[in-house]
N, C-alpha and C positions, 0 to 999 in steps of 0.2 A: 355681391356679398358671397365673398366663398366659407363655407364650413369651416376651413383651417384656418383662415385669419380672422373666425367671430373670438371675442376679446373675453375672457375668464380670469380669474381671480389664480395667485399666485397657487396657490393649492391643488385647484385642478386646473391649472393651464394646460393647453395642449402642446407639448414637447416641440423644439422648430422641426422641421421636416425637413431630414436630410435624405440622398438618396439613399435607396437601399433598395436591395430584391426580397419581391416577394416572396415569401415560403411557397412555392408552388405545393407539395405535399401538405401543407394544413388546410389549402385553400382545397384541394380536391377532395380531401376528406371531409371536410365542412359539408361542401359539397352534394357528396358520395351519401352524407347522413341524413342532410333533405332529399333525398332521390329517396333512402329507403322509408322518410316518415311518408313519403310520398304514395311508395308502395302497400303500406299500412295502412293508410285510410282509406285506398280504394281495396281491400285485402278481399271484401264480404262478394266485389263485383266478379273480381279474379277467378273466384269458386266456381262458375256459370255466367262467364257475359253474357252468353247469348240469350239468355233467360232470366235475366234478373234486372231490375229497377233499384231504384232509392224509393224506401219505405215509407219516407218524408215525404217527398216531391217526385209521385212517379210520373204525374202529366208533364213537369215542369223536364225530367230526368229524358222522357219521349220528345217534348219540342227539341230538348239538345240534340237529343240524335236525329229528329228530322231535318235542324241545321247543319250540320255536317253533310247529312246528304244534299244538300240544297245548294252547299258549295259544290260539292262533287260535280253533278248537273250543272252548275253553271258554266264550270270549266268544261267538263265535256261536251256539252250543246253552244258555247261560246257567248251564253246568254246573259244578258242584264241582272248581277247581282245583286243590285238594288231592289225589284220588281221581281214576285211570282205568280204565276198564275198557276202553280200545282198544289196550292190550297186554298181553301176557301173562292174556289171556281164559282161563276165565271169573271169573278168579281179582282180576285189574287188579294194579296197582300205585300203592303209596302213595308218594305226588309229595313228599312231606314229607321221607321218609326217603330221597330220594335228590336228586342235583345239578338237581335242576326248573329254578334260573332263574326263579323266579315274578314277582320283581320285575323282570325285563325282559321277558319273556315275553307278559302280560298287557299293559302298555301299549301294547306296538308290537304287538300283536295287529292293530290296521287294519290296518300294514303289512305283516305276513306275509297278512295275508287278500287285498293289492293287489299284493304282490313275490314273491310263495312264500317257504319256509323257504328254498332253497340263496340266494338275493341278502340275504334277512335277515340269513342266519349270516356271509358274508362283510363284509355293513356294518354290519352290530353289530360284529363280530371288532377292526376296524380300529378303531372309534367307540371301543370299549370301552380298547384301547390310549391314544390320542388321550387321554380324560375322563381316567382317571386319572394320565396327565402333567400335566395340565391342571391338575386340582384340589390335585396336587402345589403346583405353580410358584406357584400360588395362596395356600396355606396358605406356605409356604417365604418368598416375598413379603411377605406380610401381618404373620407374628409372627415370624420369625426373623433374616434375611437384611433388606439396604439395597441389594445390588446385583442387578438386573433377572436379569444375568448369572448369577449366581451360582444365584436361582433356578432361571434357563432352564436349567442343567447339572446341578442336582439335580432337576428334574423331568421333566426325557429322561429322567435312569438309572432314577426309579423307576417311571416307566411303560414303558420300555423296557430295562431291564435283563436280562441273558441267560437269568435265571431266569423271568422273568415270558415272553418271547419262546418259551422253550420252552412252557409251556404253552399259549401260541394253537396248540401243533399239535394242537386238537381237543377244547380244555379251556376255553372264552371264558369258565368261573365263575372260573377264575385269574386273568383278567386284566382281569376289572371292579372292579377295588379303589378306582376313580373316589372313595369315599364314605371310605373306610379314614382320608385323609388330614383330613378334615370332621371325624370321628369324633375323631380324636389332636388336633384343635385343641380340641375342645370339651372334653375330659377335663381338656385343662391350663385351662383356664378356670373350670375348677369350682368353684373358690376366689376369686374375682372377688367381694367382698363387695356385698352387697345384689341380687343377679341370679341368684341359686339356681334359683327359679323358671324364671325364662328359660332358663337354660343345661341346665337338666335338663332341660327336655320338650325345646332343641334335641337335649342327646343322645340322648334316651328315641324322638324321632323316627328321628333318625338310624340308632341298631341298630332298629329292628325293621323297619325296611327292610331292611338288610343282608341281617337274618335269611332273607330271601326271596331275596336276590342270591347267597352264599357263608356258609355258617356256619364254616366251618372257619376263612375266614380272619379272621372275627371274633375266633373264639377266638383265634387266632396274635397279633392287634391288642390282645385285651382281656391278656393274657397281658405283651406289650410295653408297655402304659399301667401294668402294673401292678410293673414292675421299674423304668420312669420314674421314678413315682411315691417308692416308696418310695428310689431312688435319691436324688433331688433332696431330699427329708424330711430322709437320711442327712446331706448334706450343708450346707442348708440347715434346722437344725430351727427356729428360732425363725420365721423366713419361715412354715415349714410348719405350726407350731404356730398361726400367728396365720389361717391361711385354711384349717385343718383343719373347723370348726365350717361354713362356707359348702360346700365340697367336702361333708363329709359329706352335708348335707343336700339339695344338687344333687346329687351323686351316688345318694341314694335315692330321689328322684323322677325322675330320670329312669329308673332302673332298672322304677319302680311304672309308669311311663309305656309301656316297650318291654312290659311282662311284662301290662301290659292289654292291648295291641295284639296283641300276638302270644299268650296262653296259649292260647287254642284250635288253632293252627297246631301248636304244639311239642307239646299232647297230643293232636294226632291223629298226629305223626309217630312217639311214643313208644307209643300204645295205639289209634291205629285198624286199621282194616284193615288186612292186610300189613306190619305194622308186625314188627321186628325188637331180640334186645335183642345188640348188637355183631357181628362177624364173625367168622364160622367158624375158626378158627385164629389169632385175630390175626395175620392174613397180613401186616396193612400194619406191623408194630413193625420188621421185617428190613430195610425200606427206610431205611437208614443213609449218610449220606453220606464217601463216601471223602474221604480229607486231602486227597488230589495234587488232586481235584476244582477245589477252592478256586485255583489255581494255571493253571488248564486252560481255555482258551480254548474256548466252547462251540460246539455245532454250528453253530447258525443263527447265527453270528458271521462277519462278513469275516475272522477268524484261524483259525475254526474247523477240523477234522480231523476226520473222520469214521472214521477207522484210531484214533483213541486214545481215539473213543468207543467203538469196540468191546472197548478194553482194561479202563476204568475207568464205561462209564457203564453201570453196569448197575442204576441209578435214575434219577430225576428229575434233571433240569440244572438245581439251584434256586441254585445258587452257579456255577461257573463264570466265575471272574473274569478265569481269566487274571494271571500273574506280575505283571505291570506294576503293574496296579492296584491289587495286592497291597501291591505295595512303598510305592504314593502313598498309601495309604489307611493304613498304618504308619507312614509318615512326618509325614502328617499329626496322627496324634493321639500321636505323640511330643511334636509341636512345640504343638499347640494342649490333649493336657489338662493341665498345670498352670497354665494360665490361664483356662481356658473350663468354667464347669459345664455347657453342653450337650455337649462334647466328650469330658468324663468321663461321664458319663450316656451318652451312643452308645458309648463304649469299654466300659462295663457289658452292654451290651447283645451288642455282640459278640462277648465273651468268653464271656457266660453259653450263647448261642443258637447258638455255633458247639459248645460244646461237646455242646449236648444233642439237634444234629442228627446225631451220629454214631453212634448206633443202639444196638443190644446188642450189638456188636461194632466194634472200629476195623478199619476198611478202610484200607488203604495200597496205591495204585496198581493196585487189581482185586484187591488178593488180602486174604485176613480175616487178622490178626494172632492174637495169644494172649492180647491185652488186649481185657477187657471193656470195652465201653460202658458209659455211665450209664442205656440202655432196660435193660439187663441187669439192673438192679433194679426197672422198673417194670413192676407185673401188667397180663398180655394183658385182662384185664377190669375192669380204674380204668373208672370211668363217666367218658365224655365223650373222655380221654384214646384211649382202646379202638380209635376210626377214626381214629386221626393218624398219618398218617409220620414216623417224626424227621426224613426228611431236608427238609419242608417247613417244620421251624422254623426253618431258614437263610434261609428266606423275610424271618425278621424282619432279621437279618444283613444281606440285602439292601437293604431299606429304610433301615437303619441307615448304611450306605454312602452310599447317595444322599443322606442329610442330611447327613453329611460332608463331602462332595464339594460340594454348595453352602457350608456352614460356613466349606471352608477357602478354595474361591475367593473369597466374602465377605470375609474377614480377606485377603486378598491387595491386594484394591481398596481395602481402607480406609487400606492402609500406603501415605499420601499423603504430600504434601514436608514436610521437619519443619520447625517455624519456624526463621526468621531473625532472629536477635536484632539490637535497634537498634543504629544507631549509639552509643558510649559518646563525651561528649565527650573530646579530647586523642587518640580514635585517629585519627591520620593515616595512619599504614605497612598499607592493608587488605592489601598482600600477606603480610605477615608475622601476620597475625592469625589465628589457629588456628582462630576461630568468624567470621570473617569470609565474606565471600560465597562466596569459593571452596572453604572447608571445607563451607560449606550447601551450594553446587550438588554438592559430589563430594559428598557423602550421600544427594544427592536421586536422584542416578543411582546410587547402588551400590543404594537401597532403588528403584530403577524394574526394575535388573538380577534383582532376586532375584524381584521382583513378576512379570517377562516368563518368568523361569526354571519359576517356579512356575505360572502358565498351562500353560508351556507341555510341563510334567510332567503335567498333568493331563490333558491334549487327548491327548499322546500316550499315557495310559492308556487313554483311553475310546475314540481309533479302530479299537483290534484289536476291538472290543465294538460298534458300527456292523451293528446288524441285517442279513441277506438276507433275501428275500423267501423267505416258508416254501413247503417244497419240498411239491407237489403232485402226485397222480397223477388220471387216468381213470377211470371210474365207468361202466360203461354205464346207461342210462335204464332205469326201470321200461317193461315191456311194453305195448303200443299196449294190448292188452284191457287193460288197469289203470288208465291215463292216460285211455285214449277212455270207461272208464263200461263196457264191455264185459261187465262181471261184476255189473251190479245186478240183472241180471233173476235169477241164478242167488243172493244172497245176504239174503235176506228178512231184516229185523229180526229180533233175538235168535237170529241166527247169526252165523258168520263163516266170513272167507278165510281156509282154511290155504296159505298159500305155501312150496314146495319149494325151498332145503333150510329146518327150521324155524331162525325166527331166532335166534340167540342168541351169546354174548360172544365170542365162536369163529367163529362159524359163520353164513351166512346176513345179512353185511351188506347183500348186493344188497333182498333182499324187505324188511329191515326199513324198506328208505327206501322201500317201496312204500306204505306205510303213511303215512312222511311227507309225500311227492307228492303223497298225493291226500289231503291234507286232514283224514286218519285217518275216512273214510268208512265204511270198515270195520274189524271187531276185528280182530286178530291174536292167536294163540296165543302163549304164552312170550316174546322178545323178549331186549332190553338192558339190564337193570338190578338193584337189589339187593332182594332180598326174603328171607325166613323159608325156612328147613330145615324137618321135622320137629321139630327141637328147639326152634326159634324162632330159632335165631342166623340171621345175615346169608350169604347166599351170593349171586354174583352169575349172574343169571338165575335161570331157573322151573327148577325139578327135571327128571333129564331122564325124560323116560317111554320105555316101550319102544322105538315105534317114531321117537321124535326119534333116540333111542340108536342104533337101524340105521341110521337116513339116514346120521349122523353118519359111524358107520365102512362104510357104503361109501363114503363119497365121499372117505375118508381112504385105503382099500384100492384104490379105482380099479376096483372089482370086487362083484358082485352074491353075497351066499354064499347058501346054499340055505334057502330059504324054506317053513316048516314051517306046519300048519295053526295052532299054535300061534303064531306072527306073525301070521297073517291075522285070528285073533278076536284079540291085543292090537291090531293096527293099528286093529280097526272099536270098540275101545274105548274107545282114544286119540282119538279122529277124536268118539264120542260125547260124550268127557268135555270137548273142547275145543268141544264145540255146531258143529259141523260142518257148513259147506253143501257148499265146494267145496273140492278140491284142484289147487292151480295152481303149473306147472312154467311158467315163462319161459326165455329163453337162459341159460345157463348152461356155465362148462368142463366141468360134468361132468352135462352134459345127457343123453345118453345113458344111463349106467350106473341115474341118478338116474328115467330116466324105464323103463327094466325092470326096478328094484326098484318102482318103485308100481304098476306092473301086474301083477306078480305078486303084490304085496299085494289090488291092489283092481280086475283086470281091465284088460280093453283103457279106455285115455283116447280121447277127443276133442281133435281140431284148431283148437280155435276160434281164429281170430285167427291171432296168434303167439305162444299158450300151448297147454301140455296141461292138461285139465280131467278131474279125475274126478270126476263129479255124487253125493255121496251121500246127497240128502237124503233119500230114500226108504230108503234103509239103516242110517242114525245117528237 
């Protein structure tokens, strides 16, 4: 099924496709204008990379940049990027099963090895924005749309639309969808008779890349191709009947194509090391997206309100359209699906994917109603299903939008002057002539009126939705002994740093980027990320052990409680089971408290530098 030959209604048909070159100058400009919205929203990091976070997600903002470095290392040590063992020691963590980044990670690995992770994460952040507008405008151009325009404003929204903006605060695998749109071209092309071949290894290429960028939003994409799909069938069967035998057989090669490339990746994620089977509670099924959401101008928006996120946003901003756009994006597919089979297929989409982002319970305005959701029926443990949000299948909602929204500015520009029928001989009187000139020219302006009207309903939906630059805060630097190398002479192979407090999804953002800063030089105990219980489900972070558990709540308490011999042989346990050299306190708010709880555990420290150190390798 290619994009150019789905079947539309005489009114907005899509024009035949003859050759023509493309405006290279429109296209770089398009271009040129997502690089700068690009530069925009990371604008707050630019001020101080090396010292600033996302104010949303700075733990999440620090795993990125520890990724980055993680690719760095892998390529310069030649090691197994699948598997680390430079956090959460001795134990590591499997890269597979959690948001790695491997397909960006790994390539720009020179450059994090010549920029550090924090200039990485801010120029991938933007880049990754930027690409996927890009490849939007691109695919929208090429099989959809005739007018540049039309492109250019369905490929801002889907590369910058408010849900996707929300996620660069600290989340850059949501917002590399760069390939998403590659991917939805190629599916409709499957059916393309005599090119099976072809188009399956392009898609077979295509996902098993991904698979290394975002799987999640694969599945959200493969999910959307396959309501397409069947959608367009519904509507079109004899079409689909006749390009089902090429589809079929493109679509199985390329599937045999991704499934060579990647089986060893997916079963190390599923049965290697640290490998997990779902999450502890099905925590993420409760993230349901509230109605009014839909309706509500999001944070990082120039209409945005940060008082009525505190009322309603108590999930992900993956919708947040705001009223306006509401209205124009109803409007339009009143007006355009009974003529448009892509317009009825996006209205499928919306309907099905809005309802099934509302969770196991409908929310309305912050507060839970007495009506179940559609998650309400599905088991916390459906394989695959198990780690999804509902409320990120409005993700697809979103994209659906953004094809829209080019769709309908396309059909706007094509409603051009109607003809002017010839002269008939014998007519002399053209003012009395109903189809004469001035009945044409008054049509021509009523349909330019409605053409201006209609821009200009659209522009005013999308400027309340005009990104801000994501709001950033302060980070103090890791410690001169960490950065200077201060600590290699105390840290021999097949040991490691413990840094105070230990790192984890709580707790300890400062040290876990101590780890990233210097190149993951050394291991680190416990850390950021998702690995096995006892049972084998998914918990995020390392279990805690005794003595992480103490640090924890004193630094929660503000206060040291009394320290029994029994602490002090868990402490020298903890400290052995984690292969312990040193223990290093940096500045810290709760330096103090932090630093006569570890001397009462493990004696007077050392001054070195501007850390405390307590040496125990002759004790562990």
């Amino acid at each position: 099924m290619n994009p150019s030959s789905v079947e539309v209604d005489a009114d907005v048909a899509d024009p035949p496709r003859r050759p023509r070159r493309r405006p290279a100058r429109v296209d770089v400009l398009a271009i040129g204008a997502y690089a700068l919205l690009g530069v925009l929203v990371c604008l707050n990091y630019w001020g101080d990379v090396q010292h600033r976070v996302s104010s949303h997600l700075p733990t999440d903002h620090s795993w990125f940049e520890w990724l980055f470095a993680h690719g760095a290392y892998s390529v310069r040590h030649l090691e197994n990027p699948l598997f680390t063992a430079r956090q959460n020691a001795p134990d590591g963590v499997n890269m597979m099963a959690n948001t790695s980044l491997l397909g960006v990670t790994l390539p720009l690995a020179p450059l994090t090895m010549l920029l550090g992770p924090q200039v990485m994460y801010a120029l991938y952040l933007g880049a990754a924005l930027s690409a996927t507008a890009a490849t939007s405008y691109w695919v929208l151009s090429k099989h959809l749309v005739r007018s540049r325009a039309a492109a250019f404003v369905g490929g801002a929204f889907l590369g910058f639309a408010p849900g996707i903006v929300h996620h660069a605060n600290g989340q850059p695998n949501f917002v590399s969808n760069f390939l998403l749109p590659l991917i939805v071209a190629r599916v409709l092309r499957l059916g393309e008779p005599g090119r099976w071949r072809r188009n399956g290894l392009a898609l077979g290429l295509l996902v098993a890349y991904q698979i290394f960028i975002n799987e999640e939003m694969l599945l959200l994409t493969a999910l959307a191709c396959l309501v397409v799909v069947v959608a367009y069938a519904v509507q079109r069967p004899r079409a689909a009947r006749e390009r089902a035998g090429a589809f079929l057989a493109a679509g199985g090669f390329g599937g045999a194509v991704a499934l060579l490339l990647t089986a060893y990746p997916i079963w190390f994620q599923f049965n290697g090391p640290q490998s997990y089977r779902g999450l502890q509670g099905g925590v993420f099924h409760n993230w349901g997206e509230d109605l009014m959401a839909f309706v509500t101008f999001a944070r990082d928006t120039v209409a945005g309100d940060e008082a009525v996120e505190k009322t309603i946003g108590l999930t992900e901003q993956n919708t947040w359209f705001g009223w306006p756009l509401v209205l124009v994006a109803l409007g339009a597919l009143v007006l355009l699906v009974r003529r448009s089979v892509p317009a009825r297929i996006l209205a499928v989409l919306v309907v099905l994917f809005t309802i099934a982002s509302i969770g196991p319970v409908v929310r309305f305005d912050g507060a839970e109603t007495d009506v179940a959701g559609p998650w309400a029926y599905v088991p916390d443990d459906l394989p695959l299903v198990e780690m999804m949000m509902p409320t990120r299948l409005s993700l697809v909602v979103v994209a659906a939008v953004g094809v829209l929204l080019a769709l309908a500015w396309d059909t706007l520009a094509r409603a051009g002057r109607p003809p002017v029928p010839a002269p008939r001989p014998g007519d002399h009187d053209a003012d009395v002539d109903p189809t004469g000139p001035d009945a044409g020219r008054s049509a021509t302006n009523r349909r330019r009126a409605l053409r201006l009207a209609g821009y200009a309903a659209i522009v005013a939906a999308l400027l309340p939705l005009f990104p801000r630059p994501l709001p950033a805060q302060h980070i103090d630097p890791p410690p001169h002994f960490i950065t200077a190398g201060g600590w290699r002479p105390y840290v021999p192979a097949g040991r490691t740093l413990v840094p105070v407090p230990i790192p984890s999804n709580v707790h300890g953002l400062p040290t876990l980027r101590w780890s990233a800063l210097t190149g993951q030089e050394f291991p680190i105990p416990a850390g950021y990320f998702i690995g096995p219980n006892a049972a084998g489900e998914g918990v995020f972070g390392a279990p805690n052990r005794p003595t992480s558990t103490l640090i924890y709540a004193t630094m929660d308490a503000g206060e040291v409680p009394e320290i029994t011999a029994e602490n002090r042989r868990q402490a020298l346990a903890d400290l052995r089971f984690w292969r312990a050299s040193v223990v290093v306190l940096g500045a810290n708010p709760r330096e103090a408290v932090l630093r006569d709880l570890m001397t009462a555990l493990l004696g007077p420290p050392q001054r070195i530098d501007d850390v405390w150190l307590w040496d125990v390798r002759d004790r562990v």
